[in-house]
The first five atom37 places (N, CA, C, CB, O) and aatype in JSON, in Angstrom:
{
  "aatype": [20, 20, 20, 20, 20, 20, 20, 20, 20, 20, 20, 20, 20, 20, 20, 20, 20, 20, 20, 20, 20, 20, 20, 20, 20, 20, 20, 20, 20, 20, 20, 20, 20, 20, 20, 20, 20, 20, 20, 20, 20, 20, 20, 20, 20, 20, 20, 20, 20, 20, 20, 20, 20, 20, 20, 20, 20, 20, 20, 20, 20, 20, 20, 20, 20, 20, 20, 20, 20, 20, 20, 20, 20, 20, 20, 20, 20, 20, 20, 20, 20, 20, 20, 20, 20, 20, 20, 20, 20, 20, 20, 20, 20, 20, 20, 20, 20, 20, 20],
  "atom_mask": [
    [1, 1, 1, 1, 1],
    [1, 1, 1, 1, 1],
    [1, 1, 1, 1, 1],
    [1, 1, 1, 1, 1],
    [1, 1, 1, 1, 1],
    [1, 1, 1, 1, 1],
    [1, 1, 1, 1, 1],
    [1, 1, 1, 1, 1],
    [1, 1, 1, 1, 1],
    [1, 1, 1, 1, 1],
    [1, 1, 1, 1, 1],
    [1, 1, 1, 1, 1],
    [1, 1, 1, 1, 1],
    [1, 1, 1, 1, 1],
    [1, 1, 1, 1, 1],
    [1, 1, 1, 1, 1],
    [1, 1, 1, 1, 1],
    [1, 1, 1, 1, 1],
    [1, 1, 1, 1, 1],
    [1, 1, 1, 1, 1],
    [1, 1, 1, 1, 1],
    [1, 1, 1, 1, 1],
    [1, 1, 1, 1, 1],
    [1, 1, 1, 1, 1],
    [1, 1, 1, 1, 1],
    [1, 1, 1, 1, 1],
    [1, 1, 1, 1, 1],
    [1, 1, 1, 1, 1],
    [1, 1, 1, 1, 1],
    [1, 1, 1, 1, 1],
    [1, 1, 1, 1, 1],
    [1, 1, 1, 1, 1],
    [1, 1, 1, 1, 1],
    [1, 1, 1, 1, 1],
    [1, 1, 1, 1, 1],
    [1, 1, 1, 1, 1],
    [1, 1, 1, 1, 1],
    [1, 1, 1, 1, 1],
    [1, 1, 1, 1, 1],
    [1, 1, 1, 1, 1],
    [1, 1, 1, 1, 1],
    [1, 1, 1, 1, 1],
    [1, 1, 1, 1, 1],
    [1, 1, 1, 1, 1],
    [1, 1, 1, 1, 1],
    [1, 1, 1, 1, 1],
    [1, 1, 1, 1, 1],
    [1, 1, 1, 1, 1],
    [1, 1, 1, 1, 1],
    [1, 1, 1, 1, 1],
    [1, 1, 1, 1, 1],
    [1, 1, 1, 1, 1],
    [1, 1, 1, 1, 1],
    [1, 1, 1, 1, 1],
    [1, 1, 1, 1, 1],
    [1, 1, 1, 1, 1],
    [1, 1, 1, 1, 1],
    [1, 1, 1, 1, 1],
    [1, 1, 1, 1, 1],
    [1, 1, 1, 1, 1],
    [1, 1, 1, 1, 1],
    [1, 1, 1, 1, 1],
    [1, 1, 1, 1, 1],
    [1, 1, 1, 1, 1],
    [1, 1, 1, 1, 1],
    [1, 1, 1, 1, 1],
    [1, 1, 1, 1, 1],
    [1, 1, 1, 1, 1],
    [1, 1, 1, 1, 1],
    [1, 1, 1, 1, 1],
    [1, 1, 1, 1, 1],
    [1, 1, 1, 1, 1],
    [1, 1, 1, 1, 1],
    [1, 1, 1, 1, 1],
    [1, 1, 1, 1, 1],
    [1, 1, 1, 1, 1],
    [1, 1, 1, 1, 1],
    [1, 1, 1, 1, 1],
    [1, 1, 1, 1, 1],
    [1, 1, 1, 1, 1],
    [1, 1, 1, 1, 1],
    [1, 1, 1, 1, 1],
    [1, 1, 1, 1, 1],
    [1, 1, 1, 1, 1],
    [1, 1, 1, 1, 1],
    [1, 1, 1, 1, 1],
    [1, 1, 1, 1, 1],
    [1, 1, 1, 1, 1],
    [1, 1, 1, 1, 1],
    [1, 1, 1, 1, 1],
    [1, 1, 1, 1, 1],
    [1, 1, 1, 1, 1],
    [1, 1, 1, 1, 1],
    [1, 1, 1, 1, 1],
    [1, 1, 1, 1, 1],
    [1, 1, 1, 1, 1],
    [1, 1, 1, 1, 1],
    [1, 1, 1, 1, 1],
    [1, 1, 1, 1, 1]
  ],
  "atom_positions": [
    [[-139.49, 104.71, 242.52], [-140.6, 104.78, 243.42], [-141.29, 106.13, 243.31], [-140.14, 104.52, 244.84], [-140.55, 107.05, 243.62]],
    [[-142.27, 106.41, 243.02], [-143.47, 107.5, 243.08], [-143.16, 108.03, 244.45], [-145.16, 106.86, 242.95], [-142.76, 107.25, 245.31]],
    [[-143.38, 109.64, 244.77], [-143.53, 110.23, 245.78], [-144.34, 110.98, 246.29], [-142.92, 110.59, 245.85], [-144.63, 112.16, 246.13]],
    [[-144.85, 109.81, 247.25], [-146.68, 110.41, 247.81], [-146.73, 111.89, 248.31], [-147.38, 109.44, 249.42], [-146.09, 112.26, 249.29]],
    [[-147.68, 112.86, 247.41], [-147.78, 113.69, 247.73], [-149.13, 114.26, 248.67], [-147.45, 114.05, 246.77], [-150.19, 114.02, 248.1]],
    [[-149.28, 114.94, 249.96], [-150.05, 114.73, 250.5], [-151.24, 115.74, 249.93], [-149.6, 114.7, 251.72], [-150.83, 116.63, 249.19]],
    [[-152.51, 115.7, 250.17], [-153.68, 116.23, 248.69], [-153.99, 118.01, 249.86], [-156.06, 114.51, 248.34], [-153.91, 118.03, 251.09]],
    [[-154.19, 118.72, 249.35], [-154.24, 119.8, 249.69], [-155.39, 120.18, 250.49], [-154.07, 120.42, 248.73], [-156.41, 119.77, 249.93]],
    [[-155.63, 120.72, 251.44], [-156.68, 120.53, 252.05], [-157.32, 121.74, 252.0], [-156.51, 120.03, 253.24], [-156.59, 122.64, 252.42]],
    [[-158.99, 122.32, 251.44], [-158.95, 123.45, 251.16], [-159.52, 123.51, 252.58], [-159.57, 124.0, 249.85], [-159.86, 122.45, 253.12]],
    [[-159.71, 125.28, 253.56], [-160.2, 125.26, 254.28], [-160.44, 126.85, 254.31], [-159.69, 124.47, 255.13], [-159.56, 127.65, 253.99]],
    [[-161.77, 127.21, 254.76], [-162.3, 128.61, 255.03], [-160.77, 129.26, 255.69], [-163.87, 128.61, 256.27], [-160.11, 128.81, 256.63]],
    [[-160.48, 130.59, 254.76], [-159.54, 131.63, 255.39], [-159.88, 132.46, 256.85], [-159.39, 132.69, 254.3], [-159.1, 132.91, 257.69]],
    [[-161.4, 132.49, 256.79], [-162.06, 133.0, 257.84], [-162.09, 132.33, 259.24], [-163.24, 133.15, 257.41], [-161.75, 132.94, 260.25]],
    [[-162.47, 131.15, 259.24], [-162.82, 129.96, 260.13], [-161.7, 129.16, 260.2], [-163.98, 129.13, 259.65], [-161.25, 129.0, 261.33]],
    [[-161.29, 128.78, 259.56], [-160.49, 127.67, 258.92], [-160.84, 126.32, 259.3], [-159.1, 127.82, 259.21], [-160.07, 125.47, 259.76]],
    [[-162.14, 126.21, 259.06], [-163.23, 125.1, 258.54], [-162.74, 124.11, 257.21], [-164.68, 126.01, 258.01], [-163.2, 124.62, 256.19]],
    [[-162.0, 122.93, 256.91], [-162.02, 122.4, 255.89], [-163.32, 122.22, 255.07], [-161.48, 121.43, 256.16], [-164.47, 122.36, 255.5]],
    [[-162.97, 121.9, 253.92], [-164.35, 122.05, 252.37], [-164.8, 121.01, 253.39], [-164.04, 121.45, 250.06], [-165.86, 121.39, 253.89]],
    [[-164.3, 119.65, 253.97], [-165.45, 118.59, 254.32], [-166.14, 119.05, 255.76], [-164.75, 116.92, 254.48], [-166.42, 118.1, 256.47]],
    [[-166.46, 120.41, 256.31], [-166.72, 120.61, 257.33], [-168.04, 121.65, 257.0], [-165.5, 120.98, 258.09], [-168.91, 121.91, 257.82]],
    [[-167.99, 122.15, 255.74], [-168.87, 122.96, 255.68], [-169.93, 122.81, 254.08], [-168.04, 124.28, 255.92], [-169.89, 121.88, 253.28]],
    [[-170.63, 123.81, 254.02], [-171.41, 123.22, 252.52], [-170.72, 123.75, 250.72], [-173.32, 124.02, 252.65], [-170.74, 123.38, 249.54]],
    [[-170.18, 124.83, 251.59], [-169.41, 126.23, 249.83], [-168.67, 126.66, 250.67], [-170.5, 127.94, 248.79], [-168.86, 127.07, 251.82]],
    [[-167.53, 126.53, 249.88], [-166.2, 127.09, 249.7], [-165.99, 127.93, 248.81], [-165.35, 126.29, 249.49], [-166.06, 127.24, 247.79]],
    [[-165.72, 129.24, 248.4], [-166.06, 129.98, 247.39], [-164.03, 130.9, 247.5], [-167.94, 131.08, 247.82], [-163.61, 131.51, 248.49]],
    [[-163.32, 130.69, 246.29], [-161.97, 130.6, 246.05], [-162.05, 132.29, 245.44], [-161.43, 129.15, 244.93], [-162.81, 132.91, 244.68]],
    [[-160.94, 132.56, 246.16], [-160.4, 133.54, 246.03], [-159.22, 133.63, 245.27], [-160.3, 133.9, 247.01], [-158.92, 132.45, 245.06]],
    [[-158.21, 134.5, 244.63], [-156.91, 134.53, 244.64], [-155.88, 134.11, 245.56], [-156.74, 135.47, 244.49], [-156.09, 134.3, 246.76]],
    [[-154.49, 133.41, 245.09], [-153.73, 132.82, 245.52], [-154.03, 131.82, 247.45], [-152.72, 133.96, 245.27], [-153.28, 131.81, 248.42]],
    [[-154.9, 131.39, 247.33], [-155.84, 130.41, 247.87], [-156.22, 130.76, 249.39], [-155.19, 128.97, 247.76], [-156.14, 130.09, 250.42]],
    [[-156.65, 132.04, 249.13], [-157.42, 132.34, 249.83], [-159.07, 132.02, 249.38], [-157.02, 133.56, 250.04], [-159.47, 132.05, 248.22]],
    [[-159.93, 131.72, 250.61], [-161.03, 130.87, 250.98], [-162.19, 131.39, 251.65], [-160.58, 129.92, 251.74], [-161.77, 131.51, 252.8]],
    [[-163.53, 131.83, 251.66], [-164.34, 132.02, 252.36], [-165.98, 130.96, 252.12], [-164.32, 133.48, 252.22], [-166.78, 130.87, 251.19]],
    [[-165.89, 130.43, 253.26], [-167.16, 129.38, 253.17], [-168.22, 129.96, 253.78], [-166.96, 127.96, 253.87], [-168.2, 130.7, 254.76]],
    [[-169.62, 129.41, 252.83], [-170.89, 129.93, 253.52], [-170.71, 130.61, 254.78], [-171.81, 128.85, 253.8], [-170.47, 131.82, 254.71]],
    [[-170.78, 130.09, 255.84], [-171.21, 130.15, 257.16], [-170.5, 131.46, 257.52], [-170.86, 128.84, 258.06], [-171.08, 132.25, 258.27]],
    [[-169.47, 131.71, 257.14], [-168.29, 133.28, 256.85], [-169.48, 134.3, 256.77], [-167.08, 133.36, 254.94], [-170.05, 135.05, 257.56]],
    [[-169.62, 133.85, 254.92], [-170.44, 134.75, 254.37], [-171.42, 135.03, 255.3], [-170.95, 134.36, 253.18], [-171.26, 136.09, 255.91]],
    [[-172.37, 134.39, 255.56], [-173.78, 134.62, 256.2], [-173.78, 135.14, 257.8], [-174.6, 133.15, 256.13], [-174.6, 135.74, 258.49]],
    [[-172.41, 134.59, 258.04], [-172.01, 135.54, 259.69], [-171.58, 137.0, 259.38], [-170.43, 134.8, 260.69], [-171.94, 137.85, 260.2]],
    [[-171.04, 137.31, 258.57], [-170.52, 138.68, 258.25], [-172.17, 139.73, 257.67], [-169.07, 138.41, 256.76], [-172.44, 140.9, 257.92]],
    [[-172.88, 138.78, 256.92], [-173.71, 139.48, 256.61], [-175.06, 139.64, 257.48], [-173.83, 139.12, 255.5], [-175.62, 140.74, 257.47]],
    [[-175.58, 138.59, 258.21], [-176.54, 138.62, 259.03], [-176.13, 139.06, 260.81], [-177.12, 137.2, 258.78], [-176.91, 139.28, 261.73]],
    [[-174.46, 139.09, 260.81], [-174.68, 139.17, 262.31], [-174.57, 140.38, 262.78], [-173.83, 138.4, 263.07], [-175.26, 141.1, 262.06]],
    [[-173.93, 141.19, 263.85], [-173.69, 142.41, 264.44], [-172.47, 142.32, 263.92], [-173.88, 142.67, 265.93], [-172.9, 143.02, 263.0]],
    [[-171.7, 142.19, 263.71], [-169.97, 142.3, 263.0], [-169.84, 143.99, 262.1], [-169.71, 140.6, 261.39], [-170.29, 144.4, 261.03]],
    [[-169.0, 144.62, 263.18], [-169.12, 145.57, 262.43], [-167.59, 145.74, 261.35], [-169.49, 146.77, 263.44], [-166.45, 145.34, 261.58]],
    [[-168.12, 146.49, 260.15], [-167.01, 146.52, 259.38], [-165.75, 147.37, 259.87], [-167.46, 146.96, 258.17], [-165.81, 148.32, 260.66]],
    [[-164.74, 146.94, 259.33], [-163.36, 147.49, 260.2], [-163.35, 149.06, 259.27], [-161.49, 146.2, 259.94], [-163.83, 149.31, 258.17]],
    [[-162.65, 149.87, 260.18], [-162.35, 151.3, 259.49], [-160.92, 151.27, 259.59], [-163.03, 152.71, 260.23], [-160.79, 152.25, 260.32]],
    [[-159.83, 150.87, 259.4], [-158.89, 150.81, 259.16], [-158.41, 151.29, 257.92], [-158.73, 149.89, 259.4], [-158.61, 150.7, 256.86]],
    [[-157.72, 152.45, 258.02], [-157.46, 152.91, 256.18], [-156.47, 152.36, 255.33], [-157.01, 154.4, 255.94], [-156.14, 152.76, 254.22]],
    [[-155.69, 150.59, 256.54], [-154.16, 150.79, 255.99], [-155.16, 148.92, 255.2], [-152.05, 150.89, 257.64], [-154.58, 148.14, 254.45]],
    [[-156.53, 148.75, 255.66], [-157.09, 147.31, 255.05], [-156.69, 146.84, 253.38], [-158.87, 147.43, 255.11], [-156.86, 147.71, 252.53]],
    [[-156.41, 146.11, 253.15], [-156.88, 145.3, 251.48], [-157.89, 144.31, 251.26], [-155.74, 144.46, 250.84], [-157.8, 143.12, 251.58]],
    [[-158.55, 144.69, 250.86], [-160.06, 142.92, 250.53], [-158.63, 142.17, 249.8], [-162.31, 143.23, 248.59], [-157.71, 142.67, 249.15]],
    [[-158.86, 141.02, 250.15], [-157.97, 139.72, 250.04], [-158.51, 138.89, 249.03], [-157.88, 138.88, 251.35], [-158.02, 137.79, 248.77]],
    [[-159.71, 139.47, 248.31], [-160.16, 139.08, 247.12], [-160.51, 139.76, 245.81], [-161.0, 138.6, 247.41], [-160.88, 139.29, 244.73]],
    [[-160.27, 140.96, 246.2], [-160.3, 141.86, 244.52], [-159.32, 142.69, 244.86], [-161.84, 142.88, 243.92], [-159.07, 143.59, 244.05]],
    [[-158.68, 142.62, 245.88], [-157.23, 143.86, 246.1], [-157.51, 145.36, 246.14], [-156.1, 143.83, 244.74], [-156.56, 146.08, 245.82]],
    [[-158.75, 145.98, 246.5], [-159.05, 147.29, 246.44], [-158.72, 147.7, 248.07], [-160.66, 147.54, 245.84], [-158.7, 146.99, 249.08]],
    [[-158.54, 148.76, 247.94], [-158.09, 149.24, 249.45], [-158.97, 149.77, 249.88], [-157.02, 150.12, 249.68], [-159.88, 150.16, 249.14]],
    [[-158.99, 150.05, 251.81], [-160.5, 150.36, 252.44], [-161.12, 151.77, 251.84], [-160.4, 150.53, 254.26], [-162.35, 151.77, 251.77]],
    [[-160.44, 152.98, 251.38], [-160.81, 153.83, 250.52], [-161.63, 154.09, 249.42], [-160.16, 154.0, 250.27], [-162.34, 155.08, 249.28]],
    [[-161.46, 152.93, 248.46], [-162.23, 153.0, 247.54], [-163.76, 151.93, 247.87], [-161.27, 152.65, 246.28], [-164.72, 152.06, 247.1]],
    [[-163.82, 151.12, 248.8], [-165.05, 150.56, 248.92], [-165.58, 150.76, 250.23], [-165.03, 149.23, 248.59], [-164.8, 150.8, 251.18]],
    [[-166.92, 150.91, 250.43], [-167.98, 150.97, 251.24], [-167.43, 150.73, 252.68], [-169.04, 149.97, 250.8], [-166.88, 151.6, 253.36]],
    [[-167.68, 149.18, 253.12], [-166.73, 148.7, 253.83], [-165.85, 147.34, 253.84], [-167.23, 148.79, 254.73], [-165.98, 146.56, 252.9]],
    [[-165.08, 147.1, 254.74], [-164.4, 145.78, 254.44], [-164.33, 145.51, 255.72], [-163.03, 145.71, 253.63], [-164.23, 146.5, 256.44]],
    [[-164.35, 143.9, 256.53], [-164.45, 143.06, 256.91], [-163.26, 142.17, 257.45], [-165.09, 142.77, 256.2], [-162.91, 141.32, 256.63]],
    [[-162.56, 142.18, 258.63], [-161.71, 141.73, 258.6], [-161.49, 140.4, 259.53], [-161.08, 142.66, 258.67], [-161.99, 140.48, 260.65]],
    [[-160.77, 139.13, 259.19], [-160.99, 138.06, 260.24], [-159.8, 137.51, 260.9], [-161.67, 136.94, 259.67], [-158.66, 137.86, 260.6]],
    [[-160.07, 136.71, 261.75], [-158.96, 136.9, 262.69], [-157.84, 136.13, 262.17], [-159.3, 136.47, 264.13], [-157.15, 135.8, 263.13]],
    [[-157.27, 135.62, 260.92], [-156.27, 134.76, 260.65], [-155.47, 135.82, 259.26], [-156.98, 133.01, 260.22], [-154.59, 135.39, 258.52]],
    [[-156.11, 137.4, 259.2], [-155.45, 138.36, 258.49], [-155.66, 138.47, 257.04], [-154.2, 138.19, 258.71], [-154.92, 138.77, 256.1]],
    [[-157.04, 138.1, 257.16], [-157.5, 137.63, 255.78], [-158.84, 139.14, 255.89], [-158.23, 135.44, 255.72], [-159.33, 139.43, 256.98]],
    [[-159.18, 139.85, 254.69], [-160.2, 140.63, 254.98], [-161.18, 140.05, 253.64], [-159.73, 142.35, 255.07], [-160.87, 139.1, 252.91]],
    [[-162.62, 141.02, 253.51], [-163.23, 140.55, 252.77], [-164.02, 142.41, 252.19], [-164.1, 139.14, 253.54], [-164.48, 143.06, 253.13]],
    [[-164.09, 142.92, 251.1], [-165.09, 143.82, 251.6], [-166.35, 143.76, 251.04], [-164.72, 145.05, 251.49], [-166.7, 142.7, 250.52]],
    [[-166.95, 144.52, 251.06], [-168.44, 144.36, 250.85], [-168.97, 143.63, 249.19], [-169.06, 146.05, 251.04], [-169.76, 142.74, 248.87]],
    [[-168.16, 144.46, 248.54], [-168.14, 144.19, 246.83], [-168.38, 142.87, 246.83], [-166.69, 144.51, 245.91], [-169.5, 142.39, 246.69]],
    [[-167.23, 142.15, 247.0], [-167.0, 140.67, 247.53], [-167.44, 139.62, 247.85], [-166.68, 140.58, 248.18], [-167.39, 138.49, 247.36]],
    [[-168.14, 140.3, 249.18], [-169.24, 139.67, 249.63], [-170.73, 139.41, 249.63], [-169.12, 139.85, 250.27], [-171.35, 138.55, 250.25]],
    [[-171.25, 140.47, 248.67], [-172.03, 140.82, 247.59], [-171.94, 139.87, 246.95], [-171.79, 141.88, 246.91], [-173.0, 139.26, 246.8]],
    [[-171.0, 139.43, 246.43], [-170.59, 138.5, 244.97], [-170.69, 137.06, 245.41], [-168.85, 138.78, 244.28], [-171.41, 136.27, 244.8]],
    [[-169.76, 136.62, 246.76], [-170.33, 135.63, 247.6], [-171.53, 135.21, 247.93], [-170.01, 135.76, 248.45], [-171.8, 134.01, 247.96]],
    [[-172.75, 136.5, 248.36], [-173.97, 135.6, 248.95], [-174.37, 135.6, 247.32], [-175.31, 136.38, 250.38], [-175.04, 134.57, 247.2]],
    [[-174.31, 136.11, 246.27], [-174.71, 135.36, 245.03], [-174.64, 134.32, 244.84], [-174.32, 135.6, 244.14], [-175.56, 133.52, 244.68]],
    [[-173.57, 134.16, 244.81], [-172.74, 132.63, 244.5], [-173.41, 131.39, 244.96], [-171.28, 132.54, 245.26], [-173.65, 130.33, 244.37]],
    [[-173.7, 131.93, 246.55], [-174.12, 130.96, 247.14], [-175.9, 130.7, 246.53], [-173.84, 131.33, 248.75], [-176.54, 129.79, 246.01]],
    [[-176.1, 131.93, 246.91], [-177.75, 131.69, 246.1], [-178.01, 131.0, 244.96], [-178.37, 132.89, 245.61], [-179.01, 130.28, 244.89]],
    [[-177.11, 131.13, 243.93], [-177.12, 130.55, 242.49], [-176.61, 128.81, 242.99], [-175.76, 131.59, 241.21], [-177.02, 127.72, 242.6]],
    [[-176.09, 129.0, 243.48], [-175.64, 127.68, 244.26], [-176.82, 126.37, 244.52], [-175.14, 128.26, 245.81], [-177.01, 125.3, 243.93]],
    [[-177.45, 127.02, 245.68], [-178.79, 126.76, 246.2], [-180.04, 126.75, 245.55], [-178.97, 127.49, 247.04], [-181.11, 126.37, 246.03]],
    [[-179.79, 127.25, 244.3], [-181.35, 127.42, 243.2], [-180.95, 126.38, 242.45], [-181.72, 129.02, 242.08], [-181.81, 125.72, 241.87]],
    [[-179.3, 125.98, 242.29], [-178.82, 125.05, 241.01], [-179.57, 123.53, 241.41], [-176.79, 124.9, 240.91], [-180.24, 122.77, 240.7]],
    [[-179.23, 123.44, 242.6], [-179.07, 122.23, 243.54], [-180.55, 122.0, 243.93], [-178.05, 122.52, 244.93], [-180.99, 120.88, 243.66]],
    [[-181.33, 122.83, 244.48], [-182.82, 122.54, 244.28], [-183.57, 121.83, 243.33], [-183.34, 123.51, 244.18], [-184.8, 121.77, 243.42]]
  ]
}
């Protein structure tokens, strides 16, 4: 007998929004997750970046020292700027593909 394995559910590290809840999911290392709505809250809202010197971005592994700033959300996941830079690209190239 085969053993049903149940299918993985991706979901924003930030939110924790599943892929069917939102529009981009954009994958990080060892499956960490940040979806649009992340991105565009971190970048358009009042959210200020954390100054914490002991932070890691959870997606290129640089510590709060060497970058600008970094971003941190409430399930212990951070993001920093580099990153997120690279994210609203993503998404843009995204949105020009799909047009």
């Amino acid at each position: 007998m085969l053993k049903r394995t149940k299918p993985y559910v991706y979901a924003c590290s930030f939110c924790l929004k599943n892929h069917q809840q939102i529009t981009r999911l954009i994958a990080g290392p060892n499956r960490i997750y940040i979806c649009n709505e992340c991105v565009m809250h971190f970048v358009d809202s009042e959210v200020l970046p954390e100054h914490n010197q002991q932070l890691v971005c959870s997606f290129c592994g640089k510590q709060q020292q060497q970058i600008a700033n970094i971003w941190s959300g409430e399930h212990g996941v951070n993001i920093c700027s580099e990153c997120l830079e690279l994210c609203v690209d993503i998404i843009a190239a995204s949105s020009s593909h799909n047009a």
